[in-house]
VOPAGU-2260 file (C-alpha; in pm, 1 decimal, decimal comma):
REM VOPAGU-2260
SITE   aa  ch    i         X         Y         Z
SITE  UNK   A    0    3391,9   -2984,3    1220,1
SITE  UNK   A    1    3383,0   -3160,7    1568,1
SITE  UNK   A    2    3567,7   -3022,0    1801,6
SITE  UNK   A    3    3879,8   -2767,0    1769,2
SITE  UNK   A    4    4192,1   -2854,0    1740,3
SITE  UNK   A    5    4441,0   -2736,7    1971,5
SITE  UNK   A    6    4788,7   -2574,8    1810,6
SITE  UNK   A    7    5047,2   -2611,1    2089,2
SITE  UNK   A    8    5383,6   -2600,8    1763,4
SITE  UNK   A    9    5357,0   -2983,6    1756,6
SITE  UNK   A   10    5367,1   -3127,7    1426,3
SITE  UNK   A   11    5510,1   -2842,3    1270,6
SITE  UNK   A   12    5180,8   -2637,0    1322,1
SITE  UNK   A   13    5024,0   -2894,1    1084,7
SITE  UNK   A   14    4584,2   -2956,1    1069,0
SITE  UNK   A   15    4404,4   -3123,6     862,0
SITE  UNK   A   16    4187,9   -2931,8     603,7
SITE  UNK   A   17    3880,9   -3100,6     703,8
SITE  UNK   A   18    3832,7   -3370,5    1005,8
SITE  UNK   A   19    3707,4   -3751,0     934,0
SITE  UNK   A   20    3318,2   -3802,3     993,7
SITE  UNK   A   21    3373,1   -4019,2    1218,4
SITE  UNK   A   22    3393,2   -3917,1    1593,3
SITE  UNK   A   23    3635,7   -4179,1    1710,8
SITE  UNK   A   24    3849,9   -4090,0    1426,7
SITE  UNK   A   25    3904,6   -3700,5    1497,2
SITE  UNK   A   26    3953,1   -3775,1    1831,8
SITE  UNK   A   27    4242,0   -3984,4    1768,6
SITE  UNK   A   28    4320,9   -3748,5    1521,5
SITE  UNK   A   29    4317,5   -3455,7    1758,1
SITE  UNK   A   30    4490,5   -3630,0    2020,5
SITE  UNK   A   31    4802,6   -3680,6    1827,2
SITE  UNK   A   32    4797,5   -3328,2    1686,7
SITE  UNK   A   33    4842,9   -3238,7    2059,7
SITE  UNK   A   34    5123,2   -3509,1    2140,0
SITE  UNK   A   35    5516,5   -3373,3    2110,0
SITE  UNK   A   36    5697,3   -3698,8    1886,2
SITE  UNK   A   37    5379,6   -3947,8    1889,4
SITE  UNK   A   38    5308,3   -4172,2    1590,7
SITE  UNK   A   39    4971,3   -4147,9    1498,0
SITE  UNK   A   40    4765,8   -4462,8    1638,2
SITE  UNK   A   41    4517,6   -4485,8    1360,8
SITE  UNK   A   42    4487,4   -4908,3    1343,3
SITE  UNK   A   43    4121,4   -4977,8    1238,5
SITE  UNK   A   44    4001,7   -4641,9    1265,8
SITE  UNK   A   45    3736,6   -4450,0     973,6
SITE  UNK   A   46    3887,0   -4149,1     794,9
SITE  UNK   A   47    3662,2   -4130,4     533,9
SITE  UNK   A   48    3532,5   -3710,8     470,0
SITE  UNK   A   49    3921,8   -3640,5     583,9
SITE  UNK   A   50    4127,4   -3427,9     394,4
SITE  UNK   A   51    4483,6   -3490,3     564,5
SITE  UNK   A   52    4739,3   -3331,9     275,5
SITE  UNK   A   53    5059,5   -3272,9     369,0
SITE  UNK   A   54    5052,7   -3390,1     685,3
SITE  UNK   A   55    5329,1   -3571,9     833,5
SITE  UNK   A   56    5243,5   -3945,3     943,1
SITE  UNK   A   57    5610,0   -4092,2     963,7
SITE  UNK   A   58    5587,4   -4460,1    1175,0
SITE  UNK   A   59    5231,2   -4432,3    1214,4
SITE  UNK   A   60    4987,5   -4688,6    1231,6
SITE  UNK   A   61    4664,9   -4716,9     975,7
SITE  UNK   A   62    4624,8   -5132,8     992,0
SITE  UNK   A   63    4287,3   -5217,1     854,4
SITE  UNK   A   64    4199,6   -4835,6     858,5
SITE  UNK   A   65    3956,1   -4714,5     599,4
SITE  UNK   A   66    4078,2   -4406,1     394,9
SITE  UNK   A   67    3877,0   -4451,0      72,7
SITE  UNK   A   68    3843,2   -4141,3     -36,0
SITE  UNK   A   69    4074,2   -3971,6     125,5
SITE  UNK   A   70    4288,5   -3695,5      50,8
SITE  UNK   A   71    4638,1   -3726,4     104,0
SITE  UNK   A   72    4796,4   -3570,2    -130,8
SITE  UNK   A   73    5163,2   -3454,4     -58,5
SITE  UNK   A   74    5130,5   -3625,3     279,3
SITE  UNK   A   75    5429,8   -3863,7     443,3
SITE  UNK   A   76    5405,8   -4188,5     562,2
SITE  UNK   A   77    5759,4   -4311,9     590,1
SITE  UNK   A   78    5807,6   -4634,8     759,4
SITE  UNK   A   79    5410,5   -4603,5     824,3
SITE  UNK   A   80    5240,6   -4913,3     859,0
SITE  UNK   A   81    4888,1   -4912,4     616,1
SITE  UNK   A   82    4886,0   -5290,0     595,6
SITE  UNK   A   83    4517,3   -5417,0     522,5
SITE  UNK   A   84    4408,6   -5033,3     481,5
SITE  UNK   A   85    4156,4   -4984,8     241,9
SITE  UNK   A   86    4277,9   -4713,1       3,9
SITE  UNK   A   87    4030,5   -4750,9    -256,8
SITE  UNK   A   88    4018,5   -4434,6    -479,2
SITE  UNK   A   89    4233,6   -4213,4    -205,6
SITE  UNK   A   90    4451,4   -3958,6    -378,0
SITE  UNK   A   91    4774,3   -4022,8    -264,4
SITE  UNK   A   92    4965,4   -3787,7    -530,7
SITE  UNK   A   93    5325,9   -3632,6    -475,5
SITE  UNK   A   94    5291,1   -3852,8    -110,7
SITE  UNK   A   95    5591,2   -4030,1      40,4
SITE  UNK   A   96    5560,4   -4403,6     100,0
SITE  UNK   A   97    5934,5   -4461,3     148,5
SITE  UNK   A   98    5979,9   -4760,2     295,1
SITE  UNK   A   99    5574,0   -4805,9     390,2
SITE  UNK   A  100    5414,2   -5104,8     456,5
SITE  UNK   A  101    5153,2   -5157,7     200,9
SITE  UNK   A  102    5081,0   -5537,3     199,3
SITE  UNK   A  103    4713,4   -5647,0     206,7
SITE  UNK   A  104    4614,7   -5306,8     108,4
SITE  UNK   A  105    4347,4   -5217,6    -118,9
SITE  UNK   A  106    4447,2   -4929,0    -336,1
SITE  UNK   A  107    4197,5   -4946,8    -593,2
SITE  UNK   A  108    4137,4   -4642,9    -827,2
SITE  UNK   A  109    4333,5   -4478,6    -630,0
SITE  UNK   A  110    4566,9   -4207,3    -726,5
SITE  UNK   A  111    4982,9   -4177,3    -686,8
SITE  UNK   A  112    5074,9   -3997,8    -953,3
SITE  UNK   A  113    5449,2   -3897,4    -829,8
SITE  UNK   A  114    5475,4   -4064,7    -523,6
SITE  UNK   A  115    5757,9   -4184,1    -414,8
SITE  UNK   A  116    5738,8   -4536,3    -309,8
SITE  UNK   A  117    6079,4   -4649,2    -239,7
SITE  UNK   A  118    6165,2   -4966,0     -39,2
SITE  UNK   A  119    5817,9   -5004,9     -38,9
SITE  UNK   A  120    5602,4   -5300,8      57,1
SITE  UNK   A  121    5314,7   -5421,1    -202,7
SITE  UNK   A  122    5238,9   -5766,1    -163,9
SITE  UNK   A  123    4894,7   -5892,9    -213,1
SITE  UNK   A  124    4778,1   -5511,1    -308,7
SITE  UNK   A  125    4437,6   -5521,0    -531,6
SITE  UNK   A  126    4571,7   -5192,6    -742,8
SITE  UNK   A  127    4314,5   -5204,0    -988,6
SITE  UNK   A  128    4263,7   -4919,3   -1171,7
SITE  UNK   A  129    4529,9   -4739,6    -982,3
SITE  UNK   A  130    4730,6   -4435,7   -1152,8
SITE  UNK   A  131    5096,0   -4456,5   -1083,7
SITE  UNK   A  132    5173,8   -4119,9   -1289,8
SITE  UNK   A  133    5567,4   -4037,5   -1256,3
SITE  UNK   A  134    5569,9   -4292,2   -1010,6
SITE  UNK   A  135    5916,5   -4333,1    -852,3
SITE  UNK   A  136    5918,0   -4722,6    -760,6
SITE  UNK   A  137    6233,5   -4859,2    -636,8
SITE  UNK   A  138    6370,4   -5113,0    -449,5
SITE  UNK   A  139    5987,6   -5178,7    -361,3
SITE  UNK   A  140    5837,4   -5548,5    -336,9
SITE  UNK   A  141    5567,8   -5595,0    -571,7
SITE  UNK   A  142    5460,4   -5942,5    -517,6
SITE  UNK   A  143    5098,9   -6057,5    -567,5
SITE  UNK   A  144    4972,3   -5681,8    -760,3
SITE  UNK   A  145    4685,0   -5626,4    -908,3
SITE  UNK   A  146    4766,7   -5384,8   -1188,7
SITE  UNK   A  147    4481,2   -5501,0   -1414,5
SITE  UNK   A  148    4357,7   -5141,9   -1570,6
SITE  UNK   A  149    4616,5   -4953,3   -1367,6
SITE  UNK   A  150    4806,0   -4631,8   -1504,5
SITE  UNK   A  151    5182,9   -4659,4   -1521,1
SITE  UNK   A  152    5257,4   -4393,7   -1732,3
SITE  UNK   A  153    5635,4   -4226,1   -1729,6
SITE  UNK   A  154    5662,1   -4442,2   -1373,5
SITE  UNK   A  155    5988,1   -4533,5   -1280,1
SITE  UNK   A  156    6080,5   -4870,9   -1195,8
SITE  UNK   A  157    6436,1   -4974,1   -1036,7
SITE  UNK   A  158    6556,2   -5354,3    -900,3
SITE  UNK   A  159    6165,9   -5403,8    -786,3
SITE  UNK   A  160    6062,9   -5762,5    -710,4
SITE  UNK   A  161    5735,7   -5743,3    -975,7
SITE  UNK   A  162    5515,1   -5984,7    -949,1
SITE  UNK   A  163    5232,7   -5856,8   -1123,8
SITE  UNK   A  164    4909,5   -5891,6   -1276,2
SITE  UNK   A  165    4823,9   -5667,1   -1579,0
SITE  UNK   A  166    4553,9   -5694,8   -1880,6
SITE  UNK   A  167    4499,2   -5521,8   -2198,6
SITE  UNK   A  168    4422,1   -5166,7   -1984,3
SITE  UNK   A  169    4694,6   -5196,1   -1851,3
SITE  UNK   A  170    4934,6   -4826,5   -1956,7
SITE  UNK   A  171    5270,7   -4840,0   -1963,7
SITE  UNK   A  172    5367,6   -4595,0   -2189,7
SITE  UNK   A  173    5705,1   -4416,7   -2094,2
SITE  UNK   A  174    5746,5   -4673,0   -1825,0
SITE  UNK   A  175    6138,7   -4704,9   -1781,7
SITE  UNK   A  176    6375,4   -4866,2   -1556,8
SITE  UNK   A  177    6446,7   -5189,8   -1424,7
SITE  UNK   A  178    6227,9   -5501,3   -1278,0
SITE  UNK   A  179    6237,9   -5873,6   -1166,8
SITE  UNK   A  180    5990,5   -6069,4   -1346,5
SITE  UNK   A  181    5767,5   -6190,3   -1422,5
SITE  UNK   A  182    5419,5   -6127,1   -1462,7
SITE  UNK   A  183    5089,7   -6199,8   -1540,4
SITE  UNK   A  184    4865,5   -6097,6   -1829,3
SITE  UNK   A  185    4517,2   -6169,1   -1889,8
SITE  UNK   A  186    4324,2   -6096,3   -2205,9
SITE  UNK   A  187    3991,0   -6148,8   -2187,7
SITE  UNK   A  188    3950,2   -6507,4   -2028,1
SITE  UNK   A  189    4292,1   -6628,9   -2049,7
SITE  UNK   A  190    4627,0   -6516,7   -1919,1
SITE  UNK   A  191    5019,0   -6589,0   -1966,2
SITE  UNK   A  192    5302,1   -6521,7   -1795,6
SITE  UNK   A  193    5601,7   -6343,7   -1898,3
SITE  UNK   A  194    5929,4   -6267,6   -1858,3
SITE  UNK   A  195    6285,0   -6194,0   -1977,4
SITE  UNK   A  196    6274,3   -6060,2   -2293,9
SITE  UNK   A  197    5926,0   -6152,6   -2335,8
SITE  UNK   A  198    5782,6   -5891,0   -2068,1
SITE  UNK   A  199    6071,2   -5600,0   -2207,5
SITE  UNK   A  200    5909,5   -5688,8   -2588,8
SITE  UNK   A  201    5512,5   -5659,3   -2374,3
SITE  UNK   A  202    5655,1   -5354,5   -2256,4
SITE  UNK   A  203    5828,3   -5224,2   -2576,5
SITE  UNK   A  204    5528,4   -5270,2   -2785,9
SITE  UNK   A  205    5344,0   -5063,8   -2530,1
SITE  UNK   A  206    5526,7   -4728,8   -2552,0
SITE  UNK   A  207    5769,0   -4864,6   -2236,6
SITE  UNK   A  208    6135,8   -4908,4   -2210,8
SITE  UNK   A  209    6237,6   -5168,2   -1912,3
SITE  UNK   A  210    6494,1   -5407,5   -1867,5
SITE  UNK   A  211    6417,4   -5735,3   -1712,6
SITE  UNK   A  212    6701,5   -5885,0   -1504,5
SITE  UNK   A  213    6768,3   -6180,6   -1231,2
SITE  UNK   A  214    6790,0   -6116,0    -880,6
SITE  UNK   A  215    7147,9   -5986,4    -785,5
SITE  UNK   A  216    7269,9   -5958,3   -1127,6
SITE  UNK   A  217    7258,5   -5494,5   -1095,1
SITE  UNK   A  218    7529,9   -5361,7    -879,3
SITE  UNK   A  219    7429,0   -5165,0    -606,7
């Protein structure tokens, strides 16, 4: 561990398990553990060795940051910015990404199994091989997804924009809820897009139970 951090009640007493390996990266880390009602300043920064669960990163910054690997489980990034942050195979499960800014982001093989990703942002997100486990995603932009071999099992979808790409490995059993279409799916080679009833028969055949609708057409 470099360093020692310093407990002065900020952050609700909260450390991280284990620091980054990086030196610049705990000592940003550090800094903000130490600051009363500072967003974590984390742009383009290297957490990877970090175990940060449950810690609270509300409006904090993690452009182009590098978390692969990363533990975050139970951790809270509401209204956090992780645009262009390379996820890949970070375990993000039970985490809150309410309202987060996602796009660019690579969030491959990683895991969010319960997360709740409300009002998030995903646009131009390479998810493959994600799992999205009991998922809650609502009101979230999906536009430009890679879910190609991604788990979606028992997710939850609600009035989500989802522009997706999916293929053959794709789960989706117990998937429920209600999307804007449509989306892409490749088998082998080729691909097709679907949507209306189309992508709720994809679904259906699948183990999944989701109603495809127009933009505007659910009450509020």
């Amino acid at each position: 561990m470099v360093g020692e951090i310093m407990s002065s009640g900020t952050h609700k007493n909260w450390k991280p398990k284990t620091l980054p390996a990086d030196p610049e990266a705990t000592h940003q880390l550090q800094e903000w553990l130490t600051e009363e009602g500072y967003s974590l300043f984390g742009v383009g920064h290297d957490f990877r060795g970090a175990d940060l669960s449950g810690g609270d990163f509300s409006n904090s910054w993690f452009t182009q940051a590098v978390l692969a690997g990363v533990r975050l489980a139970g951790a809270i990034f509401y209204r956090a910015d992780l645009q262009s942050a390379d996820l890949t195979g970070a375990d993000l499960t039970g985490a809150d990404l309410v309202r987060a800014n996602l796009d660019g982001a690579v969030l491959r093989s990683a895991r969010l199994d319960g997360a709740d990703m409300i009002n998030a942002s995903l646009q131009g997100v390479d998810a493959s091989g994600a799992s999205f486990r009991g998922t809650q995603i609502m009101g979230a932009s999906l536009f430009g997804v890679d879910m190609r071999g991604a788990d979606l099992t028992n997710a939850v979808l609600f009035q989500n924009t989802f522009k997706v790409t999916v293929d053959d490995a794709t789960v989706v059993r117990g998937l429920t809820g209600t999307v804007f279409g449509p989306i892409t799916v490749f088998s082998g080679e080729s691909s097709r897009e679907l949507a209306g009833a189309e992508l709720e028969a994809w679904i259906g055949e699948r183990g999944g139970q989701v109603e495809v609708t127009a933009p505007g057409s659910l009450q509020q």
